[in-house]
Residue, then its C-alpha position, 0 to 999 in steps of 0.5 A: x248130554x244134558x237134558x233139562x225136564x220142566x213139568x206142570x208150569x199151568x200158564x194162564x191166560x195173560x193177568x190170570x193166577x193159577x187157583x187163584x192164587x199162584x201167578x204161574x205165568x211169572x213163575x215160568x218165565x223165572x224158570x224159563x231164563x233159569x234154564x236158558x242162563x245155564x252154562x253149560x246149556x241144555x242139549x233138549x228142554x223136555x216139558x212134562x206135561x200140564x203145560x197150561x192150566x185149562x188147554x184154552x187157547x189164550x193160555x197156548x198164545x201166552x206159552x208161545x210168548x214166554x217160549x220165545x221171549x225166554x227159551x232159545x233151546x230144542x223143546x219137547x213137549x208131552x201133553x198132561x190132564x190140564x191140557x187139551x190134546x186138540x188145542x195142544x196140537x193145534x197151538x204146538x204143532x210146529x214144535x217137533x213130533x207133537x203132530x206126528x201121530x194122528x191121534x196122540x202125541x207120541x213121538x222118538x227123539x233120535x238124534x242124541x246118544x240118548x234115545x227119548x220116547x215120549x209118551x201120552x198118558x192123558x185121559x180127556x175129560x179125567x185127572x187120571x191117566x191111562x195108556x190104551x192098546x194104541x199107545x201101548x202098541x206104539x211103546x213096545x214097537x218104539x223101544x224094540x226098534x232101537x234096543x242097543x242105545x240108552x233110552x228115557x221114557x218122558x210122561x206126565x203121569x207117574x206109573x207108580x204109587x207115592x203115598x200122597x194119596x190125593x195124587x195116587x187116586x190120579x196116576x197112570x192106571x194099569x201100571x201091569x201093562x206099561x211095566x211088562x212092557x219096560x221089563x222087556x227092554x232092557x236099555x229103558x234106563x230112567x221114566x221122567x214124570x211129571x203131575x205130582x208137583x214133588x221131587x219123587x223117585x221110584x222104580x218101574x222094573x229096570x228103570x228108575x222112575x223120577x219125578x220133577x217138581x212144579x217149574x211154578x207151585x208144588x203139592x204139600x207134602x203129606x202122607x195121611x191118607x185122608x189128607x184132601x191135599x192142597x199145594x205150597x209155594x216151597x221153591x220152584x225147580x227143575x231137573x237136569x238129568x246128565x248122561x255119559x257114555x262111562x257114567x250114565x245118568x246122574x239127576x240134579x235138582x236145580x231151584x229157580x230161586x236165587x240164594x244166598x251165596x256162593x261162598x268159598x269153602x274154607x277148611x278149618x286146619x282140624x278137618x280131619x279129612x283135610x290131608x286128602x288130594 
C-alpha cells in the first residue's frame, strides 16, 4: 500500500501569495502533478491539514480547482489552525468522512490493509491544538474497535516537543492524554503530522511520530530558542509512506522540484565492494 501525505499547502484566493511573499497556489499545483505523475500511483493522498491559508471561501473554491484539475486519486482531508472547521465542512463535504461527525472532523478509513484514524486537533480562534473529551473519546473507541490491523494516525499538529520553539509554543497541547491513549493500543504504528512546515520524526509510545514538510514554503531551521522564527523556500516536499504485510512501513521524502539527473551508476573497478551480487 502506498500512502501519499500532503501538509500545509496555504491556498490563497486566486492571484493571492501567501505572507506576501510565497505564491502557494502554484506551488500545490507543482506538488499536486508530482503526486499524480507517480508511478506506481498513490492507494490515498492524505492532506494534513492547513489546506488554506485564511479558511475563507475563495481560498476552498481554488483548492476544489486545483483538486480536480491536477489530483485524480482518493483524498483525505483533516483540517489545521489556518483553516476554518465551518468553511472546511461546507466546501469539503463531499470529500469522504469530512462530515461524518457532527461537530469535528474525525473519521476511520477502513477499506486498506492499513487502517487511518484521522484525527482534529484544531482550536478555533488559536494556533495551537488541543483534543477535548469528545475527540479523545472518539480515538480511544476508534482504535479499540479494530485492534489486529496496522493503523496511522493523520493529524495537523505534532504531539511532541522539536526544539524549534516558535512552533513548540503552538503544538498539540496535553500530549499525557493522547499518549496514554497511544500506548494502549499497540497496533497505532506511525503519527503522521503536519504544521511545522519541516521534515521531523519523534516517538509518541510505540509509535514513530513524523512530520512532512510544507507541499509549498518551509520553517528556518533553527534551535535558539529566542529565535521569533521566519520560513525559507528550501524545497517543496511530500512523503510517501509505503506499507507491506513483511515489511511494515518504510517513509520516503519526495521533493517537488526537479533535479539535475538521472544519471547511471558506474563503478570504478577499485570499488572495494564491486564483487558483491
Amino acid at each position: 500500500m502506498l500512502i501519499c501525505q500532503l501538509t500545509d499547502l496555504h491556498i490563497r484566493p486566486f492571484g493571492l501569495p501567501a505572507n506576501r511573499t510565497a505564491e502557494t497556489n502554484m506551488l500545490v499545483e507543482r506538488a499536486f502533478r508530482t503526486v499524480a505523475a507517480l508511478r506506481p500511483r498513490p492507494d490515498v493522498v492524505l492532506i494534513t491539514g492547513d489546506l488554506t491559508e485564511c479558511g475563507l471561501d475563495a481560498e476552498y473554491e481554488q483548492l476544489r480547482v486545483l483538486l480536480r484539475r491536477c489530483l485524480d486519486l482518493p483524498v483525505y482531508v483533516v483540517p489545521g489552525n489556518h483553516d476554518r472547521r465551518e468553511n472546511f465542512r461546507r466546501h469539503l463535504g463531499d470529500l469522504p468522512g469530512v462530515t461524518s461527525d457532527p461537530e469535528f472532523v474525525h473519521y476511520a478509513i477502513e477499506d486498506h490493509p492499513v487502517r487511518i484514524v484521522m484525527l482534529d486537533t484544531v482550536v478555533p480562534g488559536a494556533g495551537h491544538g488541543e483534543l477535548c473529551a469528545a475527540r479523545l473519546d472518539f480515538l480511544d473507541r476508534t482504535l479499540a474497535a479494530q485492534p489486529d490491523k496496522p493503523t496511522i494516525i493523520a493529524m495537523h499538529h505534532p504531539a511532541m516537543i522539536c526544539g524549534i520553539a516558535h512552533m513548540d509554543r503552538i503544538a498539540l497541547r496535553d500530549q499525557a492524554a493522547f499518549r496514554d491513549i497511544v500506548a494502549r493500543h499497540p497496533q497505532v504504528e506511525r503519527i503522521l503530522c503536519g504544521h511545522h512546515h519541516r521534515a521531523i520524526t519523534s516517538r509518541v509510545a510505540q509509535a514513530i511520530l513524523t512530520v512532512a514538510p510544507s507541499a509549498a514554503h518551509q520553517v528556518e531551521m533553527t534551535l535558539d530558542p529566542e529565535d521569533p522564527g521566519a520560513f525559507v523556500f528550501e524545497p517543496s516536499a511530500f512523503l510517501l509512506h509505503r506499507w507491506t504485510p513483511a515489511d511494515g512501513i518504510a517513509t520516503h521524502t519526495v521533493y517537488v522540484e526537479r533535479f539535475p539527473g538521472p544519471f547511471p551508476f558506474v563503478t570504478d573497478p577499485d570499488y572495494p565492494g564491486r564483487a558483491e551480487k
